[in-house]
N, C-alpha and C positions, 0 to 999 in steps of 0.2 A: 430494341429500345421501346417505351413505351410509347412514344410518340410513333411508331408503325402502328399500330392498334387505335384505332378511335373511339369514341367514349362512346357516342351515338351509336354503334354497331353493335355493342355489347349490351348498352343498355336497351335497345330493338330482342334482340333475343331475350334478354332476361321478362321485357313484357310479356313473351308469351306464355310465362306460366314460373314458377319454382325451381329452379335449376342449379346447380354444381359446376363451380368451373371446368371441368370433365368435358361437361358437355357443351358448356358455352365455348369452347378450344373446338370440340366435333364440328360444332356451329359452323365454325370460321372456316371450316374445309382444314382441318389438321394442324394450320401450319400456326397455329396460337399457343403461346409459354404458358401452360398455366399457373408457374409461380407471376408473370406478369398480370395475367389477366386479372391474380388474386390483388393483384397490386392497384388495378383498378377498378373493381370491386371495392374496394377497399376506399378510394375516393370519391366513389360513387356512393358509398354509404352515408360518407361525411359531409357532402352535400346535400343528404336528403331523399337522394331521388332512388336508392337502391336500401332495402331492409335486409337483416341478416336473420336466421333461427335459430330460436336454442336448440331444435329439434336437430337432431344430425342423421346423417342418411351416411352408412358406410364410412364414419370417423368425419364428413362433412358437411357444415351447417348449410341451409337451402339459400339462396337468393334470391327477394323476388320482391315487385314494386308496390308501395304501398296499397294501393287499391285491389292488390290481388292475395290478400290477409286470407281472406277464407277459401283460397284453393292449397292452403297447408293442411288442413285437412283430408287432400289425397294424401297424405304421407303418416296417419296416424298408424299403420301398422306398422313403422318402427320404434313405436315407445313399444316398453315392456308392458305385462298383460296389467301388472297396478295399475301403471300410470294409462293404459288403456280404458280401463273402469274407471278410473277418475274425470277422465276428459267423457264418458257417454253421461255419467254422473252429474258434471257439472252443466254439461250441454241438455237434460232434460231439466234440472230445476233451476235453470239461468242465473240462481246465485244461492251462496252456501255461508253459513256463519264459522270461519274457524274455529274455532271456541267450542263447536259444537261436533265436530268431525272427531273421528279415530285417529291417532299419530301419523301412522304411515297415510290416509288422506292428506293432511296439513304435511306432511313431507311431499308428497308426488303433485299438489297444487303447486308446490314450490320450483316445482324440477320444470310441470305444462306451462310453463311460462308464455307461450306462442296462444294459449289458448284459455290460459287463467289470470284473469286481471285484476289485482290487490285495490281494494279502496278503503277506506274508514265510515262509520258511521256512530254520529252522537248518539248516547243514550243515557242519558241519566247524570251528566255530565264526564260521562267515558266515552273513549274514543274504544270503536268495538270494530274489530277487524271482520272485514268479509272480503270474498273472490265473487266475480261475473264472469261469466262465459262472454270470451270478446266481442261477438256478435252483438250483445248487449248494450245499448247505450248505456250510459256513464246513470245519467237523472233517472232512468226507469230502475236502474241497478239498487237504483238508494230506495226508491219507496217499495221496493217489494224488499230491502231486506231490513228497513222498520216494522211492516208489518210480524218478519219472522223472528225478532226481537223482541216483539211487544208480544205475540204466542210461546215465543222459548228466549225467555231470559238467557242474556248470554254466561255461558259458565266462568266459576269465580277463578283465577288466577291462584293455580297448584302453586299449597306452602310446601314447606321442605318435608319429607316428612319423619314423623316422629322417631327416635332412635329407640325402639322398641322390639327383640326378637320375637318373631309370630312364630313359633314353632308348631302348630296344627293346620296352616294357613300361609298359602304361598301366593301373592297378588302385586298384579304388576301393574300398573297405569299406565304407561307406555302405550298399551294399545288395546283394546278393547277384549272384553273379555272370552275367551278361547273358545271354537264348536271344536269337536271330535271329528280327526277328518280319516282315522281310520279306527275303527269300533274294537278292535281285538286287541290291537296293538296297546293304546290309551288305558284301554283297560288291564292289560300285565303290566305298564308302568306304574300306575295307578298304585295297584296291590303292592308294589316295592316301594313307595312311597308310604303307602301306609303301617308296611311293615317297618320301615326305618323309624318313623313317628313312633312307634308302640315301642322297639329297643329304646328310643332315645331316652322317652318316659321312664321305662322301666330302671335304666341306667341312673336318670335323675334320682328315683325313690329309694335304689340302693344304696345310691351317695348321702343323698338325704339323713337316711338310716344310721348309715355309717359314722354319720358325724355326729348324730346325735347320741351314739354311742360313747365312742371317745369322747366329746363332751361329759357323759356325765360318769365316765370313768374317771375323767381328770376329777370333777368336782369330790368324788369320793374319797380319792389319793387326799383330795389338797385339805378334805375335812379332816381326814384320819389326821394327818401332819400337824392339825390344828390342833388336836385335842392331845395329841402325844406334848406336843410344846410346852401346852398347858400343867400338865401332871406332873411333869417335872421339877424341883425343887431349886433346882441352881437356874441361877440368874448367869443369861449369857449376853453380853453387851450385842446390841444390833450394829450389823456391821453393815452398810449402803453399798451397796455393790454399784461399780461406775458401768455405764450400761455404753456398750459402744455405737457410735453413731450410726444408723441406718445406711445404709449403700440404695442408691438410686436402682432399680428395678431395669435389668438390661432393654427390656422389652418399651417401655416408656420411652426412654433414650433414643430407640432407635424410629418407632413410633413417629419425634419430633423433626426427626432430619430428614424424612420426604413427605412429600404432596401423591399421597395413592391417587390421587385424579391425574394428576400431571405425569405419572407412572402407563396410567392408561392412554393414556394420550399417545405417548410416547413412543410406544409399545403397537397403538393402532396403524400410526404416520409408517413405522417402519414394515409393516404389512403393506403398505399404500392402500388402506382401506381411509375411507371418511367416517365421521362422526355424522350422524343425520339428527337423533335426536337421544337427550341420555336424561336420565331419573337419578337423584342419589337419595336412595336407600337410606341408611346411613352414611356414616363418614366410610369405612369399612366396607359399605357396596353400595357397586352402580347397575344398572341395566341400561343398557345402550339396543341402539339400532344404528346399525353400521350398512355402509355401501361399498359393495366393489364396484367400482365404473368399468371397469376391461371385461364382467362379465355381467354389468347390468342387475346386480343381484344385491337383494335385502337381505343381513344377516343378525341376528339377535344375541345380542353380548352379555352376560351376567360376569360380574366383577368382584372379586372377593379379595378380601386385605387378610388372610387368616393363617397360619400355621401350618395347620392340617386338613384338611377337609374328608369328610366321610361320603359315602353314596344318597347322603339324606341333603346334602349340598348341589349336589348334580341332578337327582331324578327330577326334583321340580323346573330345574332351567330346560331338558331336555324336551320334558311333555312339554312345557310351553311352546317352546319352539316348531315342534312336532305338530302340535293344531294350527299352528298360523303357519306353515306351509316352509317355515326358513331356516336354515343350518344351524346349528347352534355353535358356538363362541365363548367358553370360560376360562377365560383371566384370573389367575391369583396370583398373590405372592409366595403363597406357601406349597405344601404337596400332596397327594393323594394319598389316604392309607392302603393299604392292602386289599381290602377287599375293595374299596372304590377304584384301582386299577385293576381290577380281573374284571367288575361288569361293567368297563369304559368300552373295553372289546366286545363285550357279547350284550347285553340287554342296553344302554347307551350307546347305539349305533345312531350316528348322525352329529353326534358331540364330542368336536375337536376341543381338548384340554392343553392350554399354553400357561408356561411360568413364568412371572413380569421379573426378571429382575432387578434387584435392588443396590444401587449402588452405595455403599457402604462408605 
C-alpha cells in the first residue's frame, strides 16, 4: 500500500540529485514497488515539491527538486546530437530570436524544454517570440533580446507560397540551405539532375513545336475549306449542328473529393512517425520534416499529388536530403515511370518511395 512508503523518504533521496524510480526502489534497499513509488512521485509533483523532465533517460523522465534544475545538465548526453548542439548553442548566446533560427533549430528548442525557456517580446507593436537558456533570469533575457531585435529585425511571417512550377530550381525553406557533405557523391546527383532538366526542356520545345505545327496545319485545312465553300455556286442552307454538352474532366472530380494534406497526414500517423514542421509548396506538394521518436531520428518528407513522376521528381528530394545528413521520405499518389524505378535502386540510394492511397 502506499501508506508502507513515506513521502519524506523518497522525497530525501530525490534531493540528492536526478533520479528514476529504479533507483529511488535501490534506495529503499529493494524492497519498494516502483509502480507505487511512481504513484508517489507523482503527488509529490502535484504538491510542488518534486519536478519531472522532459528529458528521458532509458524511456524515463528524471526527478528531481526544484532548486536542483541545473544538475539536469549531467544528463545532456542523452538528447540526440541536434538537440545536443542546440542546448551548447543556446547556453553560449543566453537567448536566441525564433524567427531567426533554421527549422530543425525552432523544432529541437522545442523538444530542450528542461533547458529552453519561451518568452515574448514587444517590438513594434508585435509580439516576437524568443528562447533563454534556463539559467538565465526572466528581466536580463528580455533586454538582451531587444537589443538583438533592434540589430536583426525579426523575420517576416512565411506567406504561402506561390503556385508556380520552378523547373531550373529546386528550394526548400524548411531548412536552411544545404553544404555538400560528401563531394563525389552530390556531385553525380547533381549531373542527373541536370541531365533531367536539359530532357525536360528539350521535351518541352518538341512539344512546343509540335503544336505549332498542327496548329497551322489545321488553319491551312480550314482556309482551303473556306475558299472551296466560296467558289461554289449552289447555295446550301446552314445547318447548326447541336454540340453535345461537355462531360466533367475525370481528373477534376476526383481532385475535389480529397484533402492531399489530410492524405499525408494520414498516411504519416500510420507509420507512427510525427509531423515536426511542413511547408506547402503548392496545393499538389508539401515538404515536411518528420520524427521517429523509437529511433530518435529527423526525417525529410517531399509530397507530391501527381500521376506519374519521373527521376527529375526524386533526384532533387534525395540530394537535399543527402546534405542535411537525413533519410529521405517521398509520398505520392501517383507512380514512378520506368526509368525513375531502375535509379530508386541504384543512384537514389537512401530514398524510401511510398504510394498514399486514395480512397475513392
Amino acid at each position: 500500500m502506499l501508506q508502507n512508503i513515506p513521502k519524506e523518504k523518497i522525497l530525501d533521496i530525490v534531493k540528492l540529485g536526478p533520479t528514476l524510480p529504479t533507483k529511488v526502489a535501490k534506495a529503499l534497499g529493494g524492497g519498494g514497488d516502483t509502480m507505487l513509488i511512481g504513484a508517489i512521485l507523482s503527488t509529490l509533483i502535484s504538491s510542488g515539491d518534486v519536478k519531472v523532465s522532459i528529458l528521458k533517460v532509458g524511456g524515463s523522465p528524471l526527478y528531481y527538486v526544484p532548486e536542483q534544475e541545473s544538475k539536469l545538465e549531467d544528463f545532456i548526453n542523452y538528447l540526440n546530437e541536434k538537440d545536443k548542439k542546440t542546448f551548447r548553442f543556446l547556453k553560449e548566446n543566453k537567448v536566441l530570436q525564433d524567427s531567426a533560427q533554421d527549422s530543425l533549430t525552432r523544432v529541437s528548442l522545442r523538444t530542450i524544454k528542461d533547458f529552453a525557456k519561451q518568452f515574448e517580446v514587444d517590438y513594434k507593436s508585435q509580439k516576437v517570440l524568443c528562447w533563454r537558456f534556463y539559467a538565465v533570469p526572466l528581466e536580463e533575457a528580455q533586454t538582451i533580446a531587444k537589443q538583438i531585435i533592434t540589430i536583426a529585425k525579426p523575420i517576416e511571417v512565411e506567406e504561402p507560397a506561390v503556385e508556380v512550377e520552378q523547373q531550373h530550381e529546386h528550394k526548400v525553406s524548411l531548412i536552411i540551405e544545404p553544404k555538400p557533405i560528401v563531394e563525389h557523391h552530390e556531385e553525380k546527383h547533381a549531373e542527373i539532375v541536370q541531365q533531367v532538366l536539359e530532357e525536360k526542356a528539350r521535351e518541352q520545345a518538341n512539344d512546343s513545336l509540335h503544336s505549332e505545327m498542327i496548329h497551322e496545319k489545321h488553319e491551312h485545312h480550314d482556309k482551303a475549306q473556306s475558299e472551296k465553300h466560296t467558289e461554289t455556286k449552289i447555295h446550301i442552307p446552314k445547318v447548326s449542328k447541336v454540340k453535345e454538352p461537355k462531360q466533367p474532366k475525370a481528373s477534376k472530380t476526383s481532385k475535389a473529393e480529397y484533402n492531399f494534406y489530410e492524405l499525408i497526414l494520414n498516411h504519416v500517423a500510420s507509420k507512427k512517425l510525427d509531423v515536426i514542421s511542413k511547408e506547402k509548396i503548392k496545393k499538389t506538394e508539401y515538404d515536411l520534416v518528420l520524427k521517429n521518436h523509437e529511433t530518435n531520428e529527423y526525417i525529410y518528407c517531399k509530397a507530391k499529388d501527381k500521376p506519374t513522376l519521373s527521376e527529375g521528381d526524386l533526384a532533387p528530394a534525395i540530394i537535399f536530403a543527402q546534405n542535411k545528413k537525413m533519410p529521405c521520405l517521398f509520398l505520392s499518389t501517383g507512380v514512378l515511370n520506368k526509368k525513375a524505378e531502375l535509379m530508386l535502386g541504384k543512384d537514389f540510394v537512401g530514398l524510401t518511395f511510398e504510394k498514399i492511397l486514395v480512397n475513392q
